[in-house]
C-alpha positions as CSV (number, residue, x, y, z in Angstrom):
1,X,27.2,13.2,12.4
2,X,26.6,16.4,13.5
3,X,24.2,18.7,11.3
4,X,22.3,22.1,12.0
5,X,20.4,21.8,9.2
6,X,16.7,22.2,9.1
7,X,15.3,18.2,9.3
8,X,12.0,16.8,8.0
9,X,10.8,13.2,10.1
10,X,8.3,10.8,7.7
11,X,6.6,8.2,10.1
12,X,5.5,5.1,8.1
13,X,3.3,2.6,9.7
14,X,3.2,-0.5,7.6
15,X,2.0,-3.9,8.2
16,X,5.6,-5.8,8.6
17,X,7.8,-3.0,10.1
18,X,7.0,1.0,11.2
19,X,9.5,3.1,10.4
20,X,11.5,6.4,11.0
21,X,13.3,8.4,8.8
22,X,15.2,11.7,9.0
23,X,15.9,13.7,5.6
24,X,17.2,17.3,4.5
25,X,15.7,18.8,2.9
26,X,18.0,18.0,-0.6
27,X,16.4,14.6,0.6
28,X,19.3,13.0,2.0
29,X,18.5,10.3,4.6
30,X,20.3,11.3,8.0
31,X,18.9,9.0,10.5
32,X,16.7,5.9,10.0
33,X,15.2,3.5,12.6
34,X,12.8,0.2,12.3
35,X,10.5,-1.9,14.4
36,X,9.0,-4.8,13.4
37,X,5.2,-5.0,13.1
38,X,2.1,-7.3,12.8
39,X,-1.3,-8.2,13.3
40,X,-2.7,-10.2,16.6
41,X,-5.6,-11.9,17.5
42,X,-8.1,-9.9,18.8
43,X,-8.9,-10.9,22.8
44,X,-11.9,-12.7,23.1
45,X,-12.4,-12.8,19.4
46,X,-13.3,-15.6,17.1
47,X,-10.9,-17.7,15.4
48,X,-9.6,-15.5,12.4
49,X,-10.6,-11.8,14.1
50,X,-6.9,-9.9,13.6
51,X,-6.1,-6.8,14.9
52,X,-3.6,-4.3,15.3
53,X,-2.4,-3.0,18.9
54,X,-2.8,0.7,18.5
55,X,-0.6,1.7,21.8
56,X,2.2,-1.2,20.6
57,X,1.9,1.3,17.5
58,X,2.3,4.2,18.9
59,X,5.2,3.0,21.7
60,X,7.3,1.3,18.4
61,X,6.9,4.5,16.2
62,X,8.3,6.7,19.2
63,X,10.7,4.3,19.8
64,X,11.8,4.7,16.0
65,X,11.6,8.5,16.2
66,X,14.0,8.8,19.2
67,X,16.2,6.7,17.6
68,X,16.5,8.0,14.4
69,X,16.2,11.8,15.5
70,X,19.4,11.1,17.9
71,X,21.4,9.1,14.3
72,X,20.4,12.6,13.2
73,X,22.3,14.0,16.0
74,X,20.0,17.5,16.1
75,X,16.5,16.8,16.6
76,X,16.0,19.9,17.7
77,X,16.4,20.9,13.9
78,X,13.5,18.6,13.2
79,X,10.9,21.3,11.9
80,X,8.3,19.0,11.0
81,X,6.6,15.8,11.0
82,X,4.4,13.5,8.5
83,X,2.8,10.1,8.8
84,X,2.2,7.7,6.2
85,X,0.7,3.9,6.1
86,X,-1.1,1.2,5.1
87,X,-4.9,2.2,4.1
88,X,-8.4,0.8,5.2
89,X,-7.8,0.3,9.1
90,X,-8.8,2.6,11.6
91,X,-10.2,2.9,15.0
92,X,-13.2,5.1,17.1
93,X,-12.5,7.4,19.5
94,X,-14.7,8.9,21.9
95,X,-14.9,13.0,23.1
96,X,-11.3,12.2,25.0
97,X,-9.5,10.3,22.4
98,X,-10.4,7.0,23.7
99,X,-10.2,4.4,21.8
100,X,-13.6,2.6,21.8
101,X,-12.5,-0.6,19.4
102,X,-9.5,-2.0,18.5
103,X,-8.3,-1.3,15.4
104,X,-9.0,-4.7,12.8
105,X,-6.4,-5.7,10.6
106,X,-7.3,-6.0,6.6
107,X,-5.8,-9.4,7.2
108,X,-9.3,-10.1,8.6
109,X,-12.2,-10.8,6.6
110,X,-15.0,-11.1,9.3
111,X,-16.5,-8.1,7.2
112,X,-18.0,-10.3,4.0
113,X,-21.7,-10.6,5.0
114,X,-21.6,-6.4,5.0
115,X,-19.6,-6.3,1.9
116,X,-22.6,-8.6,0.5
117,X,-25.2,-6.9,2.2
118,X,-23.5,-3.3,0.4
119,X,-23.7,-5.0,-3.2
120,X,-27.6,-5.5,-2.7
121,X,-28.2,-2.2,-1.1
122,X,-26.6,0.3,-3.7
123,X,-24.9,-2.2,-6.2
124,X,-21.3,-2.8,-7.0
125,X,-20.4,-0.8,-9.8
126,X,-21.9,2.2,-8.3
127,X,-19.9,2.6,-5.4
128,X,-17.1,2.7,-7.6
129,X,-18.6,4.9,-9.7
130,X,-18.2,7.2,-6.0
131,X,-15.4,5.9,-4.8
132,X,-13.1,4.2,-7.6
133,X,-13.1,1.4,-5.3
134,X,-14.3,-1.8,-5.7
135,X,-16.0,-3.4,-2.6
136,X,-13.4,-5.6,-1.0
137,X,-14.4,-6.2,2.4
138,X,-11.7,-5.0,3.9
139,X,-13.0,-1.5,3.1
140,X,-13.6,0.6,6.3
141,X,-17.4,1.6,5.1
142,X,-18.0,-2.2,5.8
143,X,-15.6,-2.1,8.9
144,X,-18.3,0.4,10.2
145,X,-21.3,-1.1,9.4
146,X,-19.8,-4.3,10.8
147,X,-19.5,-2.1,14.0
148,X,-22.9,-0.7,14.0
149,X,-24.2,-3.8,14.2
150,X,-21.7,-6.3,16.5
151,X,-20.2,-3.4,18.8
152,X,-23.5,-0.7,18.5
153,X,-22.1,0.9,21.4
154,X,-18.2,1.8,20.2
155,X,-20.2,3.1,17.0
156,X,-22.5,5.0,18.9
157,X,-19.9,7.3,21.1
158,X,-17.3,7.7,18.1
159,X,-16.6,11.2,17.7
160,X,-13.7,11.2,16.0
161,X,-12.5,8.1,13.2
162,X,-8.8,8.0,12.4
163,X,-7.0,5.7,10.0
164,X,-3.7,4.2,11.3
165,X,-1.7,6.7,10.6
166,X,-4.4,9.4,11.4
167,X,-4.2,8.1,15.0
168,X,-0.4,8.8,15.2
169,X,-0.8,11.9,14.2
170,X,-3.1,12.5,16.4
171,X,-1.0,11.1,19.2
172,X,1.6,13.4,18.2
173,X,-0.1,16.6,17.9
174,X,-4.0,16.0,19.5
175,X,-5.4,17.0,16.4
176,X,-7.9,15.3,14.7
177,X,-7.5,15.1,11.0
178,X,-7.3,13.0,7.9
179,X,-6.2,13.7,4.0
180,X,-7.8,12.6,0.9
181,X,-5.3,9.5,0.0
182,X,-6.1,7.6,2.9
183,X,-10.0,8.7,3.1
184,X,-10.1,7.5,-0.3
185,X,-9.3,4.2,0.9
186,X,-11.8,4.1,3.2
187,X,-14.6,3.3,-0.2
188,X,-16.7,6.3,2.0
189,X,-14.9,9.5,-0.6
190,X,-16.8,11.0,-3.4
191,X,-13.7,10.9,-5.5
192,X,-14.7,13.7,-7.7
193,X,-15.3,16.0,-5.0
194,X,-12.9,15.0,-2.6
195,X,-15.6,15.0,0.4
196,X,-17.4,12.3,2.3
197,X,-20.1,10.6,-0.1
198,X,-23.7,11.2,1.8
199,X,-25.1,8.4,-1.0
200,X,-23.1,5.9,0.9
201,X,-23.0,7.0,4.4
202,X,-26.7,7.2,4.4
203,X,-27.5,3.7,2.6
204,X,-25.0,2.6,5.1
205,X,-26.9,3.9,8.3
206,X,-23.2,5.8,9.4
207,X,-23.2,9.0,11.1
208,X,-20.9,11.3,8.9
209,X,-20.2,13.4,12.0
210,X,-17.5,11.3,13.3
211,X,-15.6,11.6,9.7
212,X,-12.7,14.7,9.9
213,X,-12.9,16.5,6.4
214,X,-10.1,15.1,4.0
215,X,-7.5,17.8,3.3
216,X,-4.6,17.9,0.7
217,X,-1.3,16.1,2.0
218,X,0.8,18.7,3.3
219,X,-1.5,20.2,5.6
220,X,-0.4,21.5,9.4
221,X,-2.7,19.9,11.6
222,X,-1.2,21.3,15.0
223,X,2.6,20.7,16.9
224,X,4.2,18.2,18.3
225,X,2.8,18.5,21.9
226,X,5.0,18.5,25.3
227,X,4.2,14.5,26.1
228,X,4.8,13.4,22.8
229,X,8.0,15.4,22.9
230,X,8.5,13.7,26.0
231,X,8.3,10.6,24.2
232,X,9.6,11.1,21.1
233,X,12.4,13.2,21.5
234,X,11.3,15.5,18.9
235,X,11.1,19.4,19.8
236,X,7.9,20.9,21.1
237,X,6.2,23.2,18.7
238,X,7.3,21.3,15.4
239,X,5.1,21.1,12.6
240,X,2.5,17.6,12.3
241,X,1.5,17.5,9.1
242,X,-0.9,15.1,7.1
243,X,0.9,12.4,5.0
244,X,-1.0,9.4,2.9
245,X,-1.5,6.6,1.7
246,X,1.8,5.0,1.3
247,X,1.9,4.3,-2.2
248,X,1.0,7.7,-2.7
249,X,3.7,8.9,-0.7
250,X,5.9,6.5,-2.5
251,X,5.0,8.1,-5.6
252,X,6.2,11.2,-4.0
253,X,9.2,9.7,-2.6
254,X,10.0,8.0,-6.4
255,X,10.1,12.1,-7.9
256,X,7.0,11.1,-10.4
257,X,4.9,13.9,-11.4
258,X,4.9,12.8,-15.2
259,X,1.9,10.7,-17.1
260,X,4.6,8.6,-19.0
261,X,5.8,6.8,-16.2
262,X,4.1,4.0,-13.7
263,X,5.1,3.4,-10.2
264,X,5.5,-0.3,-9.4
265,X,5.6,-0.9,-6.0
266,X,6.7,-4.1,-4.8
267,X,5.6,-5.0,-0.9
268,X,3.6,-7.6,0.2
269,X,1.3,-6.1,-2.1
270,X,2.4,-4.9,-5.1
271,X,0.7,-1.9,-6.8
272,X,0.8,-0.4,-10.1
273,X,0.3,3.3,-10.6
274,X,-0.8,6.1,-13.4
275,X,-0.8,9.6,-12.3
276,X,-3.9,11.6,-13.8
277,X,-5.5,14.5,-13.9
278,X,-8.9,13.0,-14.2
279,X,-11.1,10.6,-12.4
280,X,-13.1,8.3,-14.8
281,X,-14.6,5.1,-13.8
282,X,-15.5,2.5,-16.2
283,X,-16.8,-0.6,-16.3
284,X,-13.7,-1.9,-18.5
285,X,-11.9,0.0,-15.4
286,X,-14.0,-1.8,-13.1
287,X,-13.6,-5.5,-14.8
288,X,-9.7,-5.0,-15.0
289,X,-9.7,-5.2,-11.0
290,X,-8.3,-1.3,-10.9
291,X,-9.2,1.2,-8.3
292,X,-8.7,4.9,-8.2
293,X,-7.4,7.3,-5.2
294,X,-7.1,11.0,-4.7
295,X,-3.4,11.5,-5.3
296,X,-1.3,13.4,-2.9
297,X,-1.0,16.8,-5.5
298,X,-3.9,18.3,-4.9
299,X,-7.1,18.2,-8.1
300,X,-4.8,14.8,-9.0
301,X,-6.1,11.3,-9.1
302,X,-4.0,7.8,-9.5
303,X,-5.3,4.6,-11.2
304,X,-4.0,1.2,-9.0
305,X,-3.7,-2.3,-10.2
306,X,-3.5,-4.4,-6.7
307,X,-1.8,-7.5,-6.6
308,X,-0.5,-10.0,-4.2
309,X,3.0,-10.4,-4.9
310,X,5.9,-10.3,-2.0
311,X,3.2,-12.1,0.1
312,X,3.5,-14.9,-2.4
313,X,7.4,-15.0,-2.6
314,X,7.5,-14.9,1.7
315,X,4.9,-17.9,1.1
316,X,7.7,-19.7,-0.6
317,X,10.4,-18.9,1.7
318,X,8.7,-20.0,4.7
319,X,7.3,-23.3,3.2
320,X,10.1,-24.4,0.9
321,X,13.1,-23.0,3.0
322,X,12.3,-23.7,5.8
323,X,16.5,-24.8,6.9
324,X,17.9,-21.7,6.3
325,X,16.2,-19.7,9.7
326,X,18.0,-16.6,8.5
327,X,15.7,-14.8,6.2
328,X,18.2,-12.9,4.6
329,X,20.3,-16.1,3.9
330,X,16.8,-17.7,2.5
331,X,16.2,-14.5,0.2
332,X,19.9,-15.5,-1.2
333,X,19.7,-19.4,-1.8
334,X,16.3,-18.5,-3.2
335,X,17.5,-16.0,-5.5
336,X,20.3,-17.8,-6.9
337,X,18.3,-21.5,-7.9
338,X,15.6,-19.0,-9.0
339,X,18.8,-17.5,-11.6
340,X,20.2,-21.0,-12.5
341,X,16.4,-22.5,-13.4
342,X,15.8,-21.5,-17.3
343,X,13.1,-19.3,-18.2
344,X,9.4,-20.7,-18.2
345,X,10.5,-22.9,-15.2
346,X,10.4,-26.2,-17.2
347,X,6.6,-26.0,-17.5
348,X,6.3,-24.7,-14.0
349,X,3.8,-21.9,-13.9
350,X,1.9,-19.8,-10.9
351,X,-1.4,-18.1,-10.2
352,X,-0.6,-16.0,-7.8
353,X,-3.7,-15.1,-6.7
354,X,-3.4,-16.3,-3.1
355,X,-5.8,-13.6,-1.5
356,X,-9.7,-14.5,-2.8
357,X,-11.3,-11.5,-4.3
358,X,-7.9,-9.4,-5.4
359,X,-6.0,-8.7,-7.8
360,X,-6.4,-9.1,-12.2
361,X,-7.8,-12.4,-12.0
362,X,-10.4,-11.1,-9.5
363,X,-13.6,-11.8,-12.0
364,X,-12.7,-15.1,-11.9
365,X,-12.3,-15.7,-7.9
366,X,-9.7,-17.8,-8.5
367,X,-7.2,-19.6,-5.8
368,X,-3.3,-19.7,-5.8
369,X,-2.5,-22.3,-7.9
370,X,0.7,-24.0,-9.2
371,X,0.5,-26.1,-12.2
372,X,3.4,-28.3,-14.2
373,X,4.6,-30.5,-11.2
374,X,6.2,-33.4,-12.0
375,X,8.6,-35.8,-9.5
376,X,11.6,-34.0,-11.3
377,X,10.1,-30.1,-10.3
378,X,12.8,-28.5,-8.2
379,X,12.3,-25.7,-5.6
380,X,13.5,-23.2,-7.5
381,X,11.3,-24.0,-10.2
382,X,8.7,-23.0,-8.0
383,X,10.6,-19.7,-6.7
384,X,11.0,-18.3,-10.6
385,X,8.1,-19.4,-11.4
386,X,6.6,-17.2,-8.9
387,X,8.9,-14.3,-9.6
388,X,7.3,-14.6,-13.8
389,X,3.8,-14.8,-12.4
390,X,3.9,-11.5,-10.3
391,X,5.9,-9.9,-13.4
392,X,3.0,-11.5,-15.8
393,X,-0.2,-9.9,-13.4
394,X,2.1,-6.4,-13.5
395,X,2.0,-6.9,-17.2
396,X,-1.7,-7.5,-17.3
397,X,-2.3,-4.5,-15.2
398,X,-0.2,-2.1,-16.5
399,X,-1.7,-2.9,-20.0
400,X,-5.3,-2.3,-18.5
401,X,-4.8,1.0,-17.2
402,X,-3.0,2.0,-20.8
403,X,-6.2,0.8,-22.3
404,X,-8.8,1.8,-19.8
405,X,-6.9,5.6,-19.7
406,X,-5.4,5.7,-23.1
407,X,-1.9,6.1,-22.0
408,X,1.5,4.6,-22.6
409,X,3.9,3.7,-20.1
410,X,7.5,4.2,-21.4
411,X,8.8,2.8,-18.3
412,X,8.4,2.0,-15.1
413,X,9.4,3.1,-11.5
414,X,10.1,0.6,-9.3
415,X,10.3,0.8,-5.9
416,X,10.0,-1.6,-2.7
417,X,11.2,-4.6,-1.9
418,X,12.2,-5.0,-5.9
419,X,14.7,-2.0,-5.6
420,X,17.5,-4.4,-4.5
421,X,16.8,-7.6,-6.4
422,X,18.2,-7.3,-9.9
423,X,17.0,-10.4,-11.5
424,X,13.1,-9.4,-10.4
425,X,14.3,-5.9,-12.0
426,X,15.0,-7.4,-15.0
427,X,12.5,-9.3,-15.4
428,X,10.1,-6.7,-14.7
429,X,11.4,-5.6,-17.4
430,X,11.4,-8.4,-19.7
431,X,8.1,-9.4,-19.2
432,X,6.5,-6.0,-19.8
433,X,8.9,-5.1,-22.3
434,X,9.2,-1.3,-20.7
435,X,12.0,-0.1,-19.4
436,X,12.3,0.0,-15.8
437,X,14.1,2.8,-13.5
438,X,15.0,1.1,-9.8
439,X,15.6,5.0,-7.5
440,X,18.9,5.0,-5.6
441,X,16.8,6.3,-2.5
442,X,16.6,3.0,-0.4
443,X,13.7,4.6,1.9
444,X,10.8,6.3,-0.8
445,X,8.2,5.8,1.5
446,X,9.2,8.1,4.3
447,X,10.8,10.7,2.3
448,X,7.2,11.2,0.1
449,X,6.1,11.7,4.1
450,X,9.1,13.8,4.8
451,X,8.6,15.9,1.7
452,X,4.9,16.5,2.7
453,X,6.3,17.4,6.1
454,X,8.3,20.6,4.5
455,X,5.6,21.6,2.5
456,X,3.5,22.0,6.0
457,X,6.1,23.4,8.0
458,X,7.2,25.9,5.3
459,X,10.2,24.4,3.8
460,X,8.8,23.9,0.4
461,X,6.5,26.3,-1.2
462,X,4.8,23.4,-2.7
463,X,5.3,19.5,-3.5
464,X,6.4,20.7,-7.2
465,X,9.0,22.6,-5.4
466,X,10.4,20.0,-3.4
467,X,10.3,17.8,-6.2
468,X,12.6,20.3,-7.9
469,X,14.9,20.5,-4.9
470,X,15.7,16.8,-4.8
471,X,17.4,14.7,-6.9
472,X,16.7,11.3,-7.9
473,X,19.0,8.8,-9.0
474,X,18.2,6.2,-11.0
475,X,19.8,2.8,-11.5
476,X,17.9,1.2,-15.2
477,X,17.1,-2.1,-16.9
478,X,16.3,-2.4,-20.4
479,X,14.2,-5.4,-21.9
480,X,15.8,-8.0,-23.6
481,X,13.9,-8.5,-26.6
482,X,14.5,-11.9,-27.4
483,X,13.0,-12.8,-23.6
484,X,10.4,-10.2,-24.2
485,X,9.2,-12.6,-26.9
486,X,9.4,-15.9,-24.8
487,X,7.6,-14.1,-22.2
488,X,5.2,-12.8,-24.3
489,X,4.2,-16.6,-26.0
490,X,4.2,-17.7,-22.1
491,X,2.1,-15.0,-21.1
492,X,-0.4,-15.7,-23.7
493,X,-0.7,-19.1,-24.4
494,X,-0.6,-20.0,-20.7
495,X,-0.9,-17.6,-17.8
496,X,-4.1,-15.6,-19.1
497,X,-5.7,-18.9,-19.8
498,X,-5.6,-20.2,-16.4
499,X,-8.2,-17.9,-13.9
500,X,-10.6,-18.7,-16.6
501,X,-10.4,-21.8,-17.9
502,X,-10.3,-23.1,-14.3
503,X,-13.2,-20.9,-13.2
504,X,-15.8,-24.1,-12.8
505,X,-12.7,-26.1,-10.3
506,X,-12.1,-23.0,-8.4
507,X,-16.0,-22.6,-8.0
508,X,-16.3,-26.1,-6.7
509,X,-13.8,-25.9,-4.3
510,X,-15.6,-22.8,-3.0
511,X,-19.0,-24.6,-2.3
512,X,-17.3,-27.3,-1.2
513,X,-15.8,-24.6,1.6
514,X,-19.3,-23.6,2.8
């Protein structure tokens, strides 16, 4: 349809698909376009070395800008642009904008003996007394040292580190530039400062000349340059603006500025967040498996549970339903013996911790685990069983960060690949016994980058503003307090006892791994 309205383009680079979306600024979605996306083996790697095809990147993410911008039917109205992604990957560039190493995918862990090596050298709970990070090892500080010592040379002639999303940007505009959401990623951020911490640079032998300083989200980096133009089909001379982290910009996106309310967000990961004004490590903080990022309003902080949770329900799909090649025909047989199976699954209960090192159950480093199988256990035993068990970790999250915070969650804002499943809605609900909001916006993602994008272009005065300007309907789901109850006896009696009282098997099988 035809529009001479003033456009804002959000960018979002995520590990399954990158995406495009065009908005007004009232935040209505005009054009939207979607490219699938994934990890590869890096060339001439070992077995297990992933990474992610920075020019495939960039030629998919123009590909989605044309497309949307021309569903937009003006993209000569676009006035600005924002990127947002997935966090801890990034790549070196050299004076040019070379890229001196490809970019390695947190799906790969080749980065545990510098994780290890980090824990020795300045000890765990004090880089997250910096950072609000615990050390996982996807964290680029060990993605660097990694460098430093198995490709000295890459390393040596960065100039200029950018995160995924950085590097699009950059691509877009030739300006080299990060903010503080996705530095804070990085586990390299003084949190309380918002600048690069020289305690861990140093102990870490990295050369803090090749970091950008972190701004605030919403800052103009430069314009859309002629040859991205060329590519993109966007106008020459509009705003590029720094985005996120995406479950900050999802936050954004999701119109949550209030304590009150968490932001569930359901992907292949699925995070839990509190919005404060405050950043205060603890070691209760720290044994609850929570981490901390600068949030996208500037002097504001959030507090994340991570947790493996769509990653667990794709595992299902691809190993139990496995005849139905349509995915989206899987989701819906899956879905509806998942409904018909009664609640607690017969006995059937999951860990779902399925990634080692991550998520509540961390302290334990337990394994996914699925316990109660008899010769009767259906498949869709399995599938709500799952569906309880990421609802049960939300539970034990959101109740960490009330404690370790003192707040109280009235409800929660769920957004992701939840928004359109009712029955996980509900059940988000029921297990947590908070009442959960589902936003009628099917893209949050890119419009928290779009709305950045205004703010640097001019078309908000701030992200308050813009928050203001839009509005944000909600679909709810109130807990049933009768399941509430059941859930609550499950939970309990069952779910929390398994990481630990399985601690000594779980260990075992690790050694016997070696």
């Amino acid at each position: 349809m035809a529009s001479k309205e003033r456009l804002l383009l959000g960018i979002d680079i995520g590990a399954t698909s990158i995406k495009a979306g065009v908005f007004t600024p009232q935040g209505r979605l005009v054009g939207l376009a979607a490219r699938p996306n994934g990890p590869k083996p890096e060339p001439g790697g070992q077995e297990g070395w992933l990474i992610w095809d920075a020019e495939e990147i960039w030629d998919k993410a123009c590909a989605c800008v044309r497309q949307a911008a021309a569903e937009a039917a003006d993209a000569g109205q676009v006035l600005g642009v924002s990127v947002t992604g997935f966090g801890t990957d990034g790549t070196p560039l050299d004076d040019h904008g070379h890229q001196l190493y490809p970019i390695i995918s947190w799906h790969d862990s080749r980065c545990l003996p510098q994780r290890d090596w980090l824990n020795e050298k300045v000890g765990p709970y004090r880089i997250y007394e910096i950072t609000g990070y615990h050390n996982y090892p996807i964290n680029a500080l060990n993605r660097w040292m990694w460098l430093k010592e198995n490709a000295p040379e890459a390393l040596a002639r960065c100039r200029h580190w950018l995160q995924v999303q950085d590097y699009i940007a950059f691509r877009l505009s030739a300006g080299y530039s990060t903010d503080c959401t996705i530095a804070s990623t990085t586990m390299a951020l003084d949190l309380r400062t918002r600048t690069w911490s020289t305690e861990l640079l140093e102990a870490a032998g990295i050369d803090p000349s090749m970091l950008s300083p972190a701004s605030e989200g919403g800052t103009k980096i430069g314009e859309v340059t002629q040859a991205a133009a060329e590519r993109t089909g966007l106008p020459v001379g509009a705003a590029v603006v720094t985005g996120g982290h995406d479950c900050e910009m999802a936050t954004l996106g999701a119109g949550v500025v209030e304590e009150e309310t968490f932001v569930d967000i359901t992907g292949t990961w699925e995070i839990i967040l509190a919005n404060l004004d405050h950043f205060t490590p603890s070691r209760e903080a720290f044994a609850a498996g929570l981490d901390h990022e600068c949030h996208a309003f500037p002097g504001y902080y959030n507090c994340q549970g991570l947790m493996l949770a769509g990653g667990v329900v794709e595992w299902v799909r691809s190993h139990f339903y496995r005849e139905t090649a349509e995915s989206e025909r899987a989701y819906m047989t899956m879905l509806a013996e998942a409904e018909a199976t009664p609640l607690g699954c017969d006995g059937v209960v999951v860990l779902p911790a399925f990634v080692r090192g991550m998520g509540p159950a961390q302290a334990h480093d337990p394994l996914g685990t699925i316990l109660g199988l008899r010769t009767t256990t259906q498949r869709g035993q399995v599938v709500r069983a799952t569906f309880e068990a990421t609802c049960f970790q939300l539970r034990q999250q959101l109740e960490a960060i009330e404690r370790c915070h003192d707040l109280k969650a009235e409800s929660l804002r769920a957004v992701g690949g939840a928004q359109k499943n009712p029955l996980w809605l509900q059940m988000k609900a029921d297990v947590t016994g908070r009442t959960v909001q589902a936003p009628l916006h099917e893209e949050i993602t890119l419009l928290g980058a779009a709305i950045l994008a205004g703010v640097g272009s001019g078309v908000y005065a701030d992200v308050r503003e813009a928050l203001r300007t839009i509005p944000f309907p909600l679909t709810t789901y109130e807990p049933d307090g009768r399941r509430f109850e059941q859930y609550g006896d499950l939970y309990s009696r069952v779910y929390l006892k398994i990481a630990e009282s399985l601690e000594p098997v779980y260990r075992a099988v690790h050694a016997s791994q070696r």
